[in-house]
Legacy VTK file of the C-alpha trace (Angstrom):
# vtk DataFile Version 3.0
C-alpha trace
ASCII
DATASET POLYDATA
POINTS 112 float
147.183 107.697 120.747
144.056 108.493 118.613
145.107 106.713 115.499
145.366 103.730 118.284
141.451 104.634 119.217
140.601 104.447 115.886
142.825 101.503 114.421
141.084 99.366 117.733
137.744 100.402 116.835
137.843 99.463 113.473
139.380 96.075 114.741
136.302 95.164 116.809
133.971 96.376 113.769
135.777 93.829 111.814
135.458 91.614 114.434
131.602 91.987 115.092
130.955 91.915 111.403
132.824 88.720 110.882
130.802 87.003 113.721
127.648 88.152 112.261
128.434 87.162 109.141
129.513 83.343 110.013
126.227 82.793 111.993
124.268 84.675 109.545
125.622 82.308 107.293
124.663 79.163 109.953
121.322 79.735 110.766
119.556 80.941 107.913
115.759 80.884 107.202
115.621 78.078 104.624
117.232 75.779 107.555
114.727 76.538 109.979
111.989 76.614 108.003
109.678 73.534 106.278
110.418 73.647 102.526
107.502 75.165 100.355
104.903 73.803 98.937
103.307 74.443 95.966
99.825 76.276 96.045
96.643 74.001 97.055
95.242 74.300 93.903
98.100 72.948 92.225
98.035 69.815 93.742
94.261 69.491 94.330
92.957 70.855 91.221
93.448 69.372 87.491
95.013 72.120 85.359
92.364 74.740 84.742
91.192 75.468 81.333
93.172 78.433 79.544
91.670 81.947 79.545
90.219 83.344 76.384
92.990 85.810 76.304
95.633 82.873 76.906
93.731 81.166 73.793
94.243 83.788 71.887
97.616 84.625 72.551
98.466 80.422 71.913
96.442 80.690 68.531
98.459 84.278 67.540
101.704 82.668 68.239
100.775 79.303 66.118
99.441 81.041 62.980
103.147 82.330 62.332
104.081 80.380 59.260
99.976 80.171 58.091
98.484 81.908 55.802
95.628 82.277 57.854
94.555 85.537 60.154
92.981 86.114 63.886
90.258 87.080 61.961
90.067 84.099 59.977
89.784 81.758 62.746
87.875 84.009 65.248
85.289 84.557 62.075
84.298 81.059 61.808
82.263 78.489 63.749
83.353 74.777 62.829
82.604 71.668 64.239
85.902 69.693 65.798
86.426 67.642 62.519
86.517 70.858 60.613
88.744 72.865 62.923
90.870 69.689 63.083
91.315 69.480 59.384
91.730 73.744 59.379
95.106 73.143 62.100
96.350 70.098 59.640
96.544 72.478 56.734
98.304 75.343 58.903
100.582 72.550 60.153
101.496 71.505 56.783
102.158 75.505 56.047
104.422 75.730 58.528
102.604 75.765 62.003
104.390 74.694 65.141
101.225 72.629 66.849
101.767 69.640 69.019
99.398 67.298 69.634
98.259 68.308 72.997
97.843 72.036 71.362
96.170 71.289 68.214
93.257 69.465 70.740
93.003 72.174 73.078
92.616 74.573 70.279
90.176 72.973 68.639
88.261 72.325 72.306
88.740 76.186 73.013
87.413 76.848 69.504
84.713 74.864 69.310
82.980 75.665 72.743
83.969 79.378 72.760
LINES 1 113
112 0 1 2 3 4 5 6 7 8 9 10 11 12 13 14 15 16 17 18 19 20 21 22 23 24 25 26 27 28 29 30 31 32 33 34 35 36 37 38 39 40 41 42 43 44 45 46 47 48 49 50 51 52 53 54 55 56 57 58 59 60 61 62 63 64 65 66 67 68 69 70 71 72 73 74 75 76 77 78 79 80 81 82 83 84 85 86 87 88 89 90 91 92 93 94 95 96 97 98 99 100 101 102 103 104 105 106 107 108 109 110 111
């Protein structure tokens, strides 16, 4: 008679658990809910200008495959036309720089 108790107890658990389960699985926030939108200053705002540290990183990360340093570039204060003809010759070295980078570095460089 016990093991009956506890066979029919562990029935209805399975039982509850199953129901919760399917209309867990019916009703579940993303249904209900609007879908998310991205941050108001990603829609109203142009992209913001990279941080110095961001700059930095960007210009680390491109001088792989350059013979030039950090301290190179941080060391010297060009004009665009310079700096643009200082990124052709670490492009021809080996520097991964796209277009869009190669003006945003010299922007970032030449303002900083």
């Amino acid at each position: 008679m016990n093991m009956r108790k506890i066979l029919s107890t562990f029935a209805a658990f399975l039982g509850i658990t199953a129901l919760a389960a399917c209309a867990g699985g019916a009703i579940s926030p993303a249904a209900d809910s609007e879908p998310a939108q991205p941050a108001a200053k990603d829609s109203a705002e142009p992209d913001a200008a990279p941080s110095d540290a961001e700059m930095e990183a960007l210009i680390q990360e491109k001088l792989q495959g350059s013979p030039h340093t950090l301290s190179f570039i941080f060391g010297k204060k060009f004009p665009a036309e310079k700096w643009s003809e200082v990124l052709d010759r670490m492009i021809e070295y080996g520097a991964r720089i796209n277009a869009e980078e190669k003006q945003q570095i010299i922007n970032w460089l030449v303002n900083r």
